[in-house]
C-alpha positions in Angstrom: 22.5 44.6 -65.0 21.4 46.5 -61.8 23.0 46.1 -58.8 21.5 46.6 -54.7 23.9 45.8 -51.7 22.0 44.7 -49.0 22.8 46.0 -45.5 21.5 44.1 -42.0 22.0 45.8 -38.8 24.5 48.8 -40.6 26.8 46.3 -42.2 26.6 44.8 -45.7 25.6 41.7 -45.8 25.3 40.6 -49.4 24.7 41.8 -53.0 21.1 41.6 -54.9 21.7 41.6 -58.9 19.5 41.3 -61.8 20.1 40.1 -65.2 19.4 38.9 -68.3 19.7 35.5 -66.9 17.3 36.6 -63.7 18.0 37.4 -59.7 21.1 36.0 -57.9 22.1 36.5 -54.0 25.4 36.4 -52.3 26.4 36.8 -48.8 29.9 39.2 -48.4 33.0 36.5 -47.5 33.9 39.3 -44.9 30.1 39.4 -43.5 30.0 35.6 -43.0 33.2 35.8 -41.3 32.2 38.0 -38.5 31.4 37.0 -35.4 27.8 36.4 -35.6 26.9 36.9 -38.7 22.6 36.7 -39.2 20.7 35.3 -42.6 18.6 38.4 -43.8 15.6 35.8 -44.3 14.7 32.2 -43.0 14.7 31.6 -46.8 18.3 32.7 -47.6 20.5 30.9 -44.7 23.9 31.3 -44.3 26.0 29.7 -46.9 28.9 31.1 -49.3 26.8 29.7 -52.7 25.3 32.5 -54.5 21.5 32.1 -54.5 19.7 31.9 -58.1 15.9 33.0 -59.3 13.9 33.5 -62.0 12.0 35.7 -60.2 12.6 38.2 -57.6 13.2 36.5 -54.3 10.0 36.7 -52.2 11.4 37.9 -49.6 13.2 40.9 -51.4 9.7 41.4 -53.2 7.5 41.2 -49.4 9.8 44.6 -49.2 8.4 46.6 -51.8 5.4 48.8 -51.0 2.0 48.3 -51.8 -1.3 50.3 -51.7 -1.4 54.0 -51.5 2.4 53.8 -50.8 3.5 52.2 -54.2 0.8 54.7 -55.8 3.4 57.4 -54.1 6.1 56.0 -55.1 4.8 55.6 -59.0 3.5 59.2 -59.0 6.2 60.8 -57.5 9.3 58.6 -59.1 7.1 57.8 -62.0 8.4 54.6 -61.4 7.1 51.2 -63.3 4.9 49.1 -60.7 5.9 46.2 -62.5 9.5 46.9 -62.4 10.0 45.4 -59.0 14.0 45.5 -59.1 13.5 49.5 -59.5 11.1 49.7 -57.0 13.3 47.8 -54.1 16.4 49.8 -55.5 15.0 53.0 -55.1 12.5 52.6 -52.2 14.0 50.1 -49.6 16.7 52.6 -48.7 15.2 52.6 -45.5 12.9 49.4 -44.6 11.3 48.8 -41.5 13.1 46.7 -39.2 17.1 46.5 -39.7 17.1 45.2 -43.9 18.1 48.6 -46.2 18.8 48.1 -49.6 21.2 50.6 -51.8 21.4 50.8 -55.4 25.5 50.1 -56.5 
């Protein structure tokens, strides 16, 4: 099982993991109790249920690097391009915009 906490704005908003069984999302209690807490995507509102995928959330995947930037990170991390949980754990440290993802 691999393991990303997922961080909006400096605070940790959630936990990404992957298993045998495929993805799952949950917000943090403490993260939906604060004062104005924000979804990371439109398509993973609020809401203390754990989310549950087959397949890497899209939005979580729309992170990942493509093009000459995914051939960087293959070459230089010799990482798998179809290992997209390995990919988003090791290269969405620091997004653009205020998402980070950091391998547990």
């Amino acid at each position: 099982m691999r393991q990303g906490a997922i961080w909006i704005n400096n605070q940790q908003a959630g936990i990404l993991k992957e298993t045998d069984e495929g993805y799952f999302f949950s917000y943090d209690a403490a993260y939906l109790n604060t004062d104005n807490p924000m979804p990371i995507a439109l398509s993973l509102p609020l809401q203390e249920d754990v989310y549950q995928s087959e397949y890497l959330f899209p939005f979580f995947d729309g992170l990942i690097p493509e093009g000459w930037l995914l051939e960087i990170a293959h070459k230089n991390w010799k990482l798998n391009p179809r290992d997209r949980m390995g990919l988003l754990l090791t290269t969405c440290r620091d997004c653009i915009g205020n998402i980070s993802i950091r391998e547990i």
